[in-house]
C-alpha positions in Angstrom: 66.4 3.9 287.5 64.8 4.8 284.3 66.3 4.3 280.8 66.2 6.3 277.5 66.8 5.0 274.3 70.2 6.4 272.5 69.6 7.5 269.3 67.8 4.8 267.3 69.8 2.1 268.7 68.3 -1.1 270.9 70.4 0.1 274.0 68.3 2.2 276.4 70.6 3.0 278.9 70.1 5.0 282.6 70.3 9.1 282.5 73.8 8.3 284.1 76.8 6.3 283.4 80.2 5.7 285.3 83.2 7.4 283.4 86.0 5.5 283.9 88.8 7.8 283.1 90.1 8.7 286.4 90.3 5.3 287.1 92.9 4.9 284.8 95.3 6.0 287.3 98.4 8.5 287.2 101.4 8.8 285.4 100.4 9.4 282.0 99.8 12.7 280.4 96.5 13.4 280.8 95.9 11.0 284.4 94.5 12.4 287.7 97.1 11.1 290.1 97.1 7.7 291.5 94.2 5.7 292.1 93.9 2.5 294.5 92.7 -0.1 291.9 90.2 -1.6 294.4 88.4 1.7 295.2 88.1 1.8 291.3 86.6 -1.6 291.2 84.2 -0.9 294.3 83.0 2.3 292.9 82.1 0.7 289.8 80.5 -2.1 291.4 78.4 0.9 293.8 77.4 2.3 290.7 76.2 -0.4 289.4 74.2 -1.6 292.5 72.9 1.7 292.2 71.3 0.8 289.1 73.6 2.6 286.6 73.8 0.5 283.4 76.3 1.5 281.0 79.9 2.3 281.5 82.0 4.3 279.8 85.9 4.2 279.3 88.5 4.7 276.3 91.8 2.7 275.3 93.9 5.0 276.3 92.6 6.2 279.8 95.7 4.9 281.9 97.3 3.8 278.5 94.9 0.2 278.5 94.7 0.1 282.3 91.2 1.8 282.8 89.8 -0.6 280.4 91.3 -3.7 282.3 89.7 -1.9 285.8 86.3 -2.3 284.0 86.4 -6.0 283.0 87.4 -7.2 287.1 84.8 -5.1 287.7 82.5 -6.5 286.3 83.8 -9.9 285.7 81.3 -12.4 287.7 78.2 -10.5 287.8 74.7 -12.3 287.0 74.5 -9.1 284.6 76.5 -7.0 282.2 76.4 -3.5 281.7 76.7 -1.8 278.3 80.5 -1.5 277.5 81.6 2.0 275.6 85.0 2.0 274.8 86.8 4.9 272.3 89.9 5.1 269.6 91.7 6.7 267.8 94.3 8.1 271.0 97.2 5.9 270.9 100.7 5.5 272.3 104.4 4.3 271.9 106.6 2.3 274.2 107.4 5.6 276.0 103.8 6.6 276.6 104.0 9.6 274.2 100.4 9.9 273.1 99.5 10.6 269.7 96.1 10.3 267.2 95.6 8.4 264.3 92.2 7.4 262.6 94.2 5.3 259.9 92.1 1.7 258.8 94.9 -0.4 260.7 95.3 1.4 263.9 92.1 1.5 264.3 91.8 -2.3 264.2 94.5 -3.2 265.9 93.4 -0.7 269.1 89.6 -2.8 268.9 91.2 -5.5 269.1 93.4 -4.8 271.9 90.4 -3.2 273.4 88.1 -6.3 273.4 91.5 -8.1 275.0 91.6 -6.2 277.8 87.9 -6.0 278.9 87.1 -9.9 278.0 84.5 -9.7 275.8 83.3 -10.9 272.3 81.4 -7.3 271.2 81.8 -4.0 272.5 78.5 -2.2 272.7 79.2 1.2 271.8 82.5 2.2 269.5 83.0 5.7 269.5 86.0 7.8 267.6 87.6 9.7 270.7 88.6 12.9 268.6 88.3 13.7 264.9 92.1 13.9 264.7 93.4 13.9 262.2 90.8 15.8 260.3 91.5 14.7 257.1 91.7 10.9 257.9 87.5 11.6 259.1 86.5 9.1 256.8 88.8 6.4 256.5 88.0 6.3 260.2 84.8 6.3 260.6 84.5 3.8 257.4 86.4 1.2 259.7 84.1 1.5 262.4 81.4 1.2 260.2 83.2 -1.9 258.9 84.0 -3.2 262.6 80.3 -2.5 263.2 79.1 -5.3 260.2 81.4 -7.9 261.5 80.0 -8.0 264.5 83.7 -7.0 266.9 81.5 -3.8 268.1 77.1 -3.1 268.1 76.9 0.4 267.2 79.0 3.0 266.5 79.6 7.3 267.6 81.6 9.3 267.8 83.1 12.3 270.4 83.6 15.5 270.1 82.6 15.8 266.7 81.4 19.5 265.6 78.2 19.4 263.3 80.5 19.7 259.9 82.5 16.7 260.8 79.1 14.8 262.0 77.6 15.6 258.4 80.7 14.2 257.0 80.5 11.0 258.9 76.6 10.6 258.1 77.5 10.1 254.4 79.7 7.1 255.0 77.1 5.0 257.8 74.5 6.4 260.4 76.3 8.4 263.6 74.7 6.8 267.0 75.8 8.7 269.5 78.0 12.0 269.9 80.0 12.2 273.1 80.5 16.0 273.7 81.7 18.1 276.9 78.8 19.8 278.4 78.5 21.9 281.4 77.2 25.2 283.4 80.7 26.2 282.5 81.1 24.8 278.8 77.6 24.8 277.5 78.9 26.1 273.9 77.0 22.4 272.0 73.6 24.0 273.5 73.5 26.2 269.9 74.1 24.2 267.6 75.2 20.8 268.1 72.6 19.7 270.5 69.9 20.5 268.2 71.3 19.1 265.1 71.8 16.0 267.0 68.2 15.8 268.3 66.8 16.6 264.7 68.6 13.9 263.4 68.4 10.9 265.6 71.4 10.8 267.4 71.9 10.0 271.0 74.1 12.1 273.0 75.7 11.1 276.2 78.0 14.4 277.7 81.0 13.7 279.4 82.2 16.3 282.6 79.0 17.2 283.7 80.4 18.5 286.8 83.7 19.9 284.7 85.8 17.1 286.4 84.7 18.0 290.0 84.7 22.0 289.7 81.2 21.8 290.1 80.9 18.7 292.9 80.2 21.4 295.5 84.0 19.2 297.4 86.4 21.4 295.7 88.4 24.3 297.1 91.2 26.3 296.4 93.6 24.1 298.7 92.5 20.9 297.2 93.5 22.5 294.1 96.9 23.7 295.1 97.6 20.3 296.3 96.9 18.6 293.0 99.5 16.1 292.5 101.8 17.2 289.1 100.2 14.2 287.0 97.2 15.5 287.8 96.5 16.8 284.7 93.9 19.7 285.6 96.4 21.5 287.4 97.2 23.0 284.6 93.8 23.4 283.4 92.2 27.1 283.1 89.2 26.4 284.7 91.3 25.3 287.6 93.3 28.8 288.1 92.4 31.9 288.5 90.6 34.1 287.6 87.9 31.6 286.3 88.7 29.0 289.4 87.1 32.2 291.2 83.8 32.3 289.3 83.3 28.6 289.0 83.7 27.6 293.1 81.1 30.9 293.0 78.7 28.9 291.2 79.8 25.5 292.9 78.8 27.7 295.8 75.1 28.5 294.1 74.9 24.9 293.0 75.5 23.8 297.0 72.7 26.3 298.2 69.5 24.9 295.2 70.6 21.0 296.1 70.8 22.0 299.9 67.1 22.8 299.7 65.9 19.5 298.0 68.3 17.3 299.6 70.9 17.2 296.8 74.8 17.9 296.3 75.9 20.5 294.5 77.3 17.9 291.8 74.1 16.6 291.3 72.2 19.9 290.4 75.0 20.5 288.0 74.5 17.0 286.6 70.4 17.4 286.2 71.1 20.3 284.3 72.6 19.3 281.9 70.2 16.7 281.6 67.5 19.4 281.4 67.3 19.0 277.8 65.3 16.0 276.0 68.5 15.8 273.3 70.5 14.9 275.8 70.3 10.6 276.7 73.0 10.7 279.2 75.7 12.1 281.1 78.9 10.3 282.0 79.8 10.9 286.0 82.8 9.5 287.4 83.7 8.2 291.1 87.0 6.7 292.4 85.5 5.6 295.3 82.3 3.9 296.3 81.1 7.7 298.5 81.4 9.3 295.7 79.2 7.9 293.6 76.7 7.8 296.2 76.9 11.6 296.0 76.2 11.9 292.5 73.6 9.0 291.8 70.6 11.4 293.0 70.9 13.3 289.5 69.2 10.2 287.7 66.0 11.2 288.8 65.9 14.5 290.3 64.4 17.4 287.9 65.2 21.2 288.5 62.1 23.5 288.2 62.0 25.8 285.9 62.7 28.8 288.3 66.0 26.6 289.7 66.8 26.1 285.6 66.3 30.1 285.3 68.1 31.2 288.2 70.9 29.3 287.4 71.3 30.4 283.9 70.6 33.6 284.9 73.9 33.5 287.1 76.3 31.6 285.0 75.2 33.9 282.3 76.2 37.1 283.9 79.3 35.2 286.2 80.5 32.2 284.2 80.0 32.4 280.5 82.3 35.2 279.7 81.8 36.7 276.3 84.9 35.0 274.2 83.2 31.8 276.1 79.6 31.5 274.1 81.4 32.7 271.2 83.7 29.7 270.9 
């Protein structure tokens, strides 16, 4: 599998990587039901055979339990992947989750971090959200902190708008931006996107596939069966009217890959890898078939007329006006 570079960093990293938040399992507030802790481990592992070399994953995916799936994962093998780990989500005794981007949080969640996934460094430290937005700075100063002792390589940040990014530039370089991007939330295509290109920062999208909308697998009675700590049953995308419209385009997605051998997940995925700002997008699996559906988008390419058809159809289906405008 090819690599890209990510930003101006030393890590050049394969067009996908395994997002590891559904492996955190159920029961928290924002879980996606339960998960068999081996299947998690397996499809890691598959995506890894598969030649997928970074993996992604935040402190409080499963409250701890996601990042603790990653290191038996990939505890034992001859190599390992690029660890990218997030803060600034944390929670109480009860699980209520909360944000905080104060200096000692911060340094008490990497070090918890590094605990759970066994290791010395973690690649890639990213802020999860800029919450709360006046503590910006006092956050992303201890990461750049973290970043010259040597507990974490290089530091980003995710979903960051272009203000906050300019704010965070002042203090020590941004090396990555983590934003959502998708055929049905492609609002960081205006702006963002090109800012980030213009000024050397690597941008690896999560929910390519708008967390299986767009896997070409979902239908209206898998989503009425959602279990209640899945949390996108309460999700708009998920209900109607825009469930509707985006199992349409699932529908359209299905049809292109049919034609070039290719699920309907993985057209979604090479779009939004269309673009040369974009490094990488994160794809999750909880079980080893799963990611052998998606790994195809690594390499494939839509033509232009596939990129043009498709726009042309999610622009007059999917991206409702009050949509681009946001």
């Amino acid at each position: 599998m090819q690599t890209r570079q990510l930003g101006k960093t030393d890590l050049f990293i394969t067009p996908l990587g395994f997002g590891s938040w559904a492996v955190g399992g159920g029961g928290w507030q924002f879980g996606w039901g339960s998960q068999d802790d081996r299947e998690s481990i397996a499809a890691i592992n598959r995506a890894l055979d598969r030649g997928i070399n970074w993996i992604d994953t935040a402190a409080v995916y499963g409250l701890g339990h996601s990042e603790e799936i990653v290191a038996q994962a990939v505890k034992g093998r001859a190599e390992r992947p690029y660890i990218f780990t997030k803060c600034s989500m944390v929670w109480d005794q009860e699980g209520k989750i909360g944000h905080s981007l104060k200096r000692d949080s911060i340094r008490r969640e990497v070090e918890d971090s590094l605990r759970r996934l066994q290791i010395e460094t973690i690649d890639l430290y990213q802020i999860h959200w800029p919450d709360p937005e006046t503590d910006i700075e006092e956050g992303w100063s201890t990461l750049s902190d973290l970043k010259r002792e040597g507990k974490v390589r290089y530091i980003g940040v995710s979903n960051f708008n272009v203000e906050q990014l300019q704010r965070a530039m002042k203090i020590d370089r941004v090396d990555s931006l983590q934003p959502p991007y998708s055929l049905i939330h492609p609002q960081v295509d205006d702006e963002i996107l090109p800012f980030c290109e213009k000024n050397g920062i690597g941008v690896v999208v999560y929910s390519p596939m708008m967390s299986g909308l767009l896997s070409g697998r979902m239908t209206r009675e898998r989503v009425s069966n959602f279990p209640d700590d899945d949390w996108r049953k309460n999700n708009p995308e998920f209900q109607e009217p825009r469930l509707y419209r985006n199992l349409w385009l699932a529908e359209l997605l299905k049809n292109i890959g049919r034609h070039d051998g290719f699920s309907a997940g993985e057209i979604a995925i090479a779009w939004t890898l269309r673009l040369s700002a974009v490094t990488g997008a994160i794809v999750g699996g909880r079980s080893p078939e799963q990611v052998d559906g998606i790994v195809g988008a690594a390499d494939f390419r839509l033509s232009e007329d596939e990129i043009d058809g498709i726009d042309r159809f999610a622009r007059a289906n999917v991206w409702v006006k009050e949509e681009v405008a946001a």
